[in-house]
C-alpha positions in Angstrom: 40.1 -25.9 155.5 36.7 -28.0 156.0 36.1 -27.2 152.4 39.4 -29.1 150.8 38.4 -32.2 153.1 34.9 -32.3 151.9 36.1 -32.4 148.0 38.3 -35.2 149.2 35.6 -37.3 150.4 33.2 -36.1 147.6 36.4 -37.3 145.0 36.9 -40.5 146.7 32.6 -41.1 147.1 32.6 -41.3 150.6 29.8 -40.7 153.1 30.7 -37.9 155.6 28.9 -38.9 158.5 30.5 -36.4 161.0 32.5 -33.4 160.6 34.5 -32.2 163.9 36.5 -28.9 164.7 38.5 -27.8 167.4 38.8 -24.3 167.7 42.2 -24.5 170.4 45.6 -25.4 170.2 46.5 -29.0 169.4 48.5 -29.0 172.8 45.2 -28.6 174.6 44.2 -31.5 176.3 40.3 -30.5 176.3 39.7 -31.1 173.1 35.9 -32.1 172.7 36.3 -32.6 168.7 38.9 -35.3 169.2 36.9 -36.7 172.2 34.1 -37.2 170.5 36.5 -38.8 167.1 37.6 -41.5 169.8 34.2 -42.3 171.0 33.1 -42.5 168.1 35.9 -45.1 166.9 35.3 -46.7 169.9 31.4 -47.6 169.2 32.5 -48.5 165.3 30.5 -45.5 164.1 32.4 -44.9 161.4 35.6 -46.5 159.3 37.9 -43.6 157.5 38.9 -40.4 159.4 40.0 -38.0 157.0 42.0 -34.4 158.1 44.4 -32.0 156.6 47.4 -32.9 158.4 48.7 -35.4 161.0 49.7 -32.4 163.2 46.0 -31.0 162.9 44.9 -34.0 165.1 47.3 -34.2 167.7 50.9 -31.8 167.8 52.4 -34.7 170.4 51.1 -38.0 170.7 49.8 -38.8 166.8 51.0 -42.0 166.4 49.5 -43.1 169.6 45.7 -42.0 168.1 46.8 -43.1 165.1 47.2 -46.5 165.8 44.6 -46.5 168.7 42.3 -46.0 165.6 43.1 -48.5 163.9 42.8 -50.4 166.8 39.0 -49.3 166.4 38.8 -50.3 162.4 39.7 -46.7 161.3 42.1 -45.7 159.0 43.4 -42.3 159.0 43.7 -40.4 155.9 46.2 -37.2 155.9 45.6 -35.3 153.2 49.0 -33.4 152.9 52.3 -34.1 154.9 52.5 -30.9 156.6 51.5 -27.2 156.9 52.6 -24.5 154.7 55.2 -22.8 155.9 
């Protein structure tokens, strides 16, 4: 998984300047990967957010960090729509 989004940012020359996992269930709400994406949005620290798919970030609520982050300057980059079945 980590692999296919690091040849996306190597295809499309960006920098990776942080590279977070959560290892629970997107309907978790102690997620310290996806704390630490927002505070990191927050404090401008970086610009393009990059993941597999949208429900990789959040199962409920994806619009909501979605546009919170671009609230922050950071665009959101999905890589593919959805899962496999």
């Amino acid at each position: 998984q980590m692999e296919r989004l690091r040849h996306y940012a190597r295809e499309n020359s960006f920098t990776v300047r942080a590279e977070f996992t959560d290892v629970s269930s997107g309907l978790n709400q102690k997620r310290r990967g996806l704390a630490n994406v927002l505070k990191l949005a927050e404090q401008g620290e970086y610009s393009k957010l990059i993941i597999e798919y949208p429900d990789r970030l959040a199962r409920f609520g994806y619009s909501y960090i979605e546009r919170h982050l671009k609230y922050c300057g950071v665009e959101t980059i999905a890589i593919a729509e959805k899962e496999p079945e």
